[in-house]
C-alpha positions as CSV (number, residue, x, y, z in Angstrom):
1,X,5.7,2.7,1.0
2,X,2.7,3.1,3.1
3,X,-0.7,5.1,2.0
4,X,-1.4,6.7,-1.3
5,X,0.6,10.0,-0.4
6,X,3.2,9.8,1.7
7,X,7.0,7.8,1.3
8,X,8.2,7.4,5.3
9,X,11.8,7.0,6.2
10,X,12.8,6.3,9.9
11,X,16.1,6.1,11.2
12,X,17.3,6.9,14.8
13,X,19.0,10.2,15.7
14,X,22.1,10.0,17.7
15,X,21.1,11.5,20.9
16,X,21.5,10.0,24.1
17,X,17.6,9.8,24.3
18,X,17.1,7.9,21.6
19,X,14.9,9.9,19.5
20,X,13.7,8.4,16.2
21,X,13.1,10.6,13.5
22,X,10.6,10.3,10.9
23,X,10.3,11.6,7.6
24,X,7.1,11.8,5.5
25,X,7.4,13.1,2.0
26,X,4.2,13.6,0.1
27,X,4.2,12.9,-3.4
28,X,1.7,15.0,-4.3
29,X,2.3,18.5,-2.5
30,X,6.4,17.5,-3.0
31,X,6.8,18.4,0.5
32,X,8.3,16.9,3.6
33,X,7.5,16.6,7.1
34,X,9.7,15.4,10.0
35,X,8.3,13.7,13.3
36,X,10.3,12.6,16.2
37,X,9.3,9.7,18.2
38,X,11.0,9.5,21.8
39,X,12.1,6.6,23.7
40,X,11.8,4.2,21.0
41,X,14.8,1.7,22.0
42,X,13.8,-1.4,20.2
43,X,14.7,-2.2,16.3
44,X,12.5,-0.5,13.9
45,X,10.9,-2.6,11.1
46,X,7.8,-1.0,9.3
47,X,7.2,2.6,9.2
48,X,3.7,3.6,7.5
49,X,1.3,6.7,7.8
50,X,-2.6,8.1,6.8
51,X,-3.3,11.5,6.3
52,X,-3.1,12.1,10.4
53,X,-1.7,9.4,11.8
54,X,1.9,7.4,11.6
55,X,2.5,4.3,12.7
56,X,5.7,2.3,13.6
57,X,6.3,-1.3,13.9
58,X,9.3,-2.9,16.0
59,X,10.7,-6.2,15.5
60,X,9.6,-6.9,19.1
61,X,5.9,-6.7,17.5
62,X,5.0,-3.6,19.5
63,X,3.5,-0.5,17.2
64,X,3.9,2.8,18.6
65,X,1.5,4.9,17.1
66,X,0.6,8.9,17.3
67,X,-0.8,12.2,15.4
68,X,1.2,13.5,12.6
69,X,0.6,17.0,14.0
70,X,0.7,16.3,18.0
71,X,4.3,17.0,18.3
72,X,3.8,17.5,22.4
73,X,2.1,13.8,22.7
74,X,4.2,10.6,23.9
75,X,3.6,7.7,21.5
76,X,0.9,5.2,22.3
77,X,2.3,1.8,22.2
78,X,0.6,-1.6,21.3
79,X,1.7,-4.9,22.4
80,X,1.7,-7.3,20.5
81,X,-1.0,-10.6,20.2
82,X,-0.7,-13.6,20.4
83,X,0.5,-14.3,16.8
84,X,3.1,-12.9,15.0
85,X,3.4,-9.3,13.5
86,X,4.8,-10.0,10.0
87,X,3.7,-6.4,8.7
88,X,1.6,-3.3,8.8
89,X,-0.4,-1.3,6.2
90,X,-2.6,1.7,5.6
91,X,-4.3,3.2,3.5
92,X,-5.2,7.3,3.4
93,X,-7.6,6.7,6.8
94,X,-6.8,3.7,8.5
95,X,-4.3,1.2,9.5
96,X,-3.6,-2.3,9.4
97,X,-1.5,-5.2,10.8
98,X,-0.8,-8.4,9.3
99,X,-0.6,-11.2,11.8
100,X,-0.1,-14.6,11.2
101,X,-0.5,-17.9,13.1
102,X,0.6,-21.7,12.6
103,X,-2.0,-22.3,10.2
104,X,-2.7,-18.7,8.3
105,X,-2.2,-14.9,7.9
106,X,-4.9,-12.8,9.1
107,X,-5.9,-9.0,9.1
108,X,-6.4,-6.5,11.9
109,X,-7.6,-2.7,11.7
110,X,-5.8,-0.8,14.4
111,X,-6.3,2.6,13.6
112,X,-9.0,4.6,11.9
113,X,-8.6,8.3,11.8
114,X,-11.8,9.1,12.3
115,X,-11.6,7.3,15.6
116,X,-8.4,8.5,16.5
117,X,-5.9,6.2,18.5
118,X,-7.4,4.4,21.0
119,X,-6.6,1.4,22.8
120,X,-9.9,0.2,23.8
121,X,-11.6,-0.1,20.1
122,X,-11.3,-3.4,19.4
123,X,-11.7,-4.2,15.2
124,X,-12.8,-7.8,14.0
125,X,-9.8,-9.5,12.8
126,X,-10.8,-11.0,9.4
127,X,-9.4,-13.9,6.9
128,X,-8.5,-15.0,3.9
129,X,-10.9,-17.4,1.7
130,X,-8.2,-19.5,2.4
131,X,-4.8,-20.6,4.4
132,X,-2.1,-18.2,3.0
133,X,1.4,-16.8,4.0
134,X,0.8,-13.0,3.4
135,X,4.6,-12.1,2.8
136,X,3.3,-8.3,1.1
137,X,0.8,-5.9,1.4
138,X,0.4,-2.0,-0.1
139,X,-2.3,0.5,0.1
140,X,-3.9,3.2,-1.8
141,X,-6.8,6.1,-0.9
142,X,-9.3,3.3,0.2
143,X,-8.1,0.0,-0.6
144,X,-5.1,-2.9,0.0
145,X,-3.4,-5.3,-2.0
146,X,-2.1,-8.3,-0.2
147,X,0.2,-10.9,-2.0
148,X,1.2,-14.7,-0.6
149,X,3.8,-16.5,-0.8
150,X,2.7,-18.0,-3.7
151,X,2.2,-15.2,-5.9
152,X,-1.8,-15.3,-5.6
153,X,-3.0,-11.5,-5.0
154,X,-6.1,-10.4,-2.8
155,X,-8.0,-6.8,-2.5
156,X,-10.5,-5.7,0.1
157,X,-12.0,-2.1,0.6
158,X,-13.5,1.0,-2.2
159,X,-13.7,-0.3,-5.4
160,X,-15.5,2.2,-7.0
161,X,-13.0,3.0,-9.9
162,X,-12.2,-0.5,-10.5
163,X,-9.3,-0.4,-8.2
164,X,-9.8,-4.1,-6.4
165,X,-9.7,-5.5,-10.3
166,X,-12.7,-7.5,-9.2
167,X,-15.3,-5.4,-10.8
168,X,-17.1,-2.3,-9.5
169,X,-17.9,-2.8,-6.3
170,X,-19.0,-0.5,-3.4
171,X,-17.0,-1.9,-0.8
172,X,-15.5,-5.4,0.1
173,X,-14.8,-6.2,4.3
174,X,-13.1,-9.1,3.5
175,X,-10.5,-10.1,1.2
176,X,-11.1,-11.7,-2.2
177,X,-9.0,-13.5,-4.3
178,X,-8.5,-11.5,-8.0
179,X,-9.5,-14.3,-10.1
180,X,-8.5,-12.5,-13.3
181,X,-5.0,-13.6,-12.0
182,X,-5.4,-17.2,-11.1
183,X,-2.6,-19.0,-12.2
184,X,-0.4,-15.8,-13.1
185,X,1.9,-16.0,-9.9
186,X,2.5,-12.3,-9.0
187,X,6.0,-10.6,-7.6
188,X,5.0,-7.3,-6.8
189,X,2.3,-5.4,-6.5
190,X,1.9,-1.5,-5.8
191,X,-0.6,0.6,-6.0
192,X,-1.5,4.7,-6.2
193,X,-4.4,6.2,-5.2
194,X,-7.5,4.5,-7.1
195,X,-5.1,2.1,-9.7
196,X,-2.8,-1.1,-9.1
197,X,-0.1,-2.6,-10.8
198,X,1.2,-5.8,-10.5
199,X,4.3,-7.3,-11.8
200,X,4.8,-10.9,-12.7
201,X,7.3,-13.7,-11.6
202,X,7.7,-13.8,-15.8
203,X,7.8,-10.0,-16.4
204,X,4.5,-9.2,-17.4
205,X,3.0,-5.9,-16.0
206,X,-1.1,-5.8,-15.3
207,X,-2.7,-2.7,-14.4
208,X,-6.3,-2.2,-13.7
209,X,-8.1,1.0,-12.0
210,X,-8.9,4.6,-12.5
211,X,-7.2,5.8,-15.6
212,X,-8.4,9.7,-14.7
213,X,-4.8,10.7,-15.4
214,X,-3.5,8.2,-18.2
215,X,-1.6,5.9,-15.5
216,X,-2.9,3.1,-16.9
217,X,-1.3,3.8,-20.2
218,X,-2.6,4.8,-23.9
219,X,-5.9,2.6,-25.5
220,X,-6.9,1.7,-21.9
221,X,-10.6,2.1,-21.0
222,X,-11.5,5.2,-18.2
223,X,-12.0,2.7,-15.4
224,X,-10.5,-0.8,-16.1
225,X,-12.3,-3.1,-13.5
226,X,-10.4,-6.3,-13.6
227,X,-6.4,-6.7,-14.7
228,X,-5.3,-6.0,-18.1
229,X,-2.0,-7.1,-19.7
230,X,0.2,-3.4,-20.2
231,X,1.9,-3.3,-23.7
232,X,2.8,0.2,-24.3
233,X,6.2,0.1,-24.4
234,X,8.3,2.5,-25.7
235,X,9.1,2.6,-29.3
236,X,12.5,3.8,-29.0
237,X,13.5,0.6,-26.2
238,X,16.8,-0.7,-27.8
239,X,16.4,-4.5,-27.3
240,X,13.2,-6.3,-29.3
241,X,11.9,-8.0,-26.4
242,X,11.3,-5.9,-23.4
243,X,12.4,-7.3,-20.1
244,X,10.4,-5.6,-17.3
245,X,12.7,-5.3,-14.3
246,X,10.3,-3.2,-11.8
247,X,6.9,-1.2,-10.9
248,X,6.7,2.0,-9.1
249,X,3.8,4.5,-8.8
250,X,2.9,7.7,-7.1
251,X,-1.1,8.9,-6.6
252,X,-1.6,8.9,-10.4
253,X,1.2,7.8,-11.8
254,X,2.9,4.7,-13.2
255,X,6.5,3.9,-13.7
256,X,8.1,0.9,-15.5
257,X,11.7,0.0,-15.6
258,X,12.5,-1.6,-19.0
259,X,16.2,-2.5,-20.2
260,X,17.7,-0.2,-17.1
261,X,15.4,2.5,-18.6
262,X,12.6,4.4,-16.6
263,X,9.4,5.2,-18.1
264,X,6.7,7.2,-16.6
265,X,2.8,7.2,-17.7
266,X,0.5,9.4,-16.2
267,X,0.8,12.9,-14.3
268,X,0.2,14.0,-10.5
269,X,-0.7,17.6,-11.4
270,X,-4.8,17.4,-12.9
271,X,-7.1,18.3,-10.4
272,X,-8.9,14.8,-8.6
273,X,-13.2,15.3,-9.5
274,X,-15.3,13.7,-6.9
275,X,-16.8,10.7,-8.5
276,X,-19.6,8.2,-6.6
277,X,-21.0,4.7,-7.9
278,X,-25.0,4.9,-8.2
């Protein structure tokens, strides 16, 4: 998964030159989009995109990068830095790329689609509030989600419709810790375009956010700032005690697999209002 739109496949082709093709399938329009990347010989890792911009990473570290709609354009590559590539991330506008060192993980913008590629813009590479091991990260409209190896969960970015779950905040550079959490070791985390969900090592779901479009579930405020424990579960589940066995969401919508059933909350068909924090 990469931004709050779009799902991105890669896989190379088997032509002599070899092409890799890439498939973006937004969620919302339920439409799909193939690019191919040329002369791409090393392993692919990461594929993610914005709304004009995709981005590949290798297991070399390099990142070839390009315009969604520049089909003429050979990519532009990226070497790697010093420290390690573990991942990369975006959200609808930018990019990111998760690098880690002996002592920490830290955080990179490499793209911004409003710049355009460029290799001579140079972003600050910014930290955690403290050491971690950043072993996942997700995106939505205008915010991350990264997640350590020990299940603590951070946000930076928009948080205007509550979707950092530290509050309402205008916008964070940095990432913060969601204290809400503390002590609630997290497993995964994914997040659509202004909500988050977060599942637990011990099967609790918490979702926090913009509830615009009821993805948040029934008797949940409009805007839920900080994390909240989800308990509507279906009446007709079969076993007493639900056992959550995964999260999944699309730009407004939240699904939860209980018992080997899936349940959706939530719709991706009400039109989006513009909405700003005074």
């Amino acid at each position: 998964m990469c931004g709050p739109l779009y799902t991105v496949f890669c896989f190379p082709t088997s032509s002599a030159k070899r092409h890799r093709h890439v498939f973006i399938h937004d969620s919302f329009a339920k439409t799909t989009e193939t690019i191919e990347f040329p002369a791409l010989n090393d392993p692919i890792q990461q594929v993610v995109s914005t709304h004009l911009h995709v981005a590949i990473l290798m297991k070399t570290g390099k990142i070839a990068m390009r315009r969604i709609d520049d089909f003429e354009r050979t990519p532009t590559i990226l070497e790697p830095p010093p420290d390690e590539i573990t991942l990369i991330v975006s959200t609808s506008k930018a990019i990111y790329r998760v690098q880690e060192d002996q002592k920490t993980s830290t955080i990179q913008k490499i793209l911004e689609d409003s710049e355009g590629i460029s290799e001579d813009v140079k972003h600050e590479v910014v930290g955690f509030p403290w050491p971690v091991r950043i072993v996942d990260a997700k995106g939505g409209n205008d915010f991350l989600m990264f997640l350590d190896s020990t299940g603590n969960l951070f946000s930076m970015g928009t948080g205007t419709r509550g979707e950092l779950g530290v509050g309402l905040i205008r916008h964070v550079a940095e990432p913060v810790h969601i204290e809400q959490l503390a002590g609630i070791p997290i497993e995964k985390v994914a997040c659509g375009g202004w909500h988050t969900v977060a599942l637990t090592t011990g099967g609790d779901v918490y979702v926090w956010g913009w509830n615009r479009n009821g993805q948040l579930g029934k008797d949940k405020a409009a805007t839920e700032m900080y994390p909240v424990l989800f308990e509507d579960f279906p009446e007709n589940i079969e076993e007493e005690e639900p056992v959550v066995q995964d999260i999944e969401v699309t730009e407004h919508t939240t699904t939860v697999y209980i018992n080997d059933q899936k349940f959706m909350i939530g719709n991706d068909f009400v039109d989006i209002t513009e909405f700003e924090l005074k």
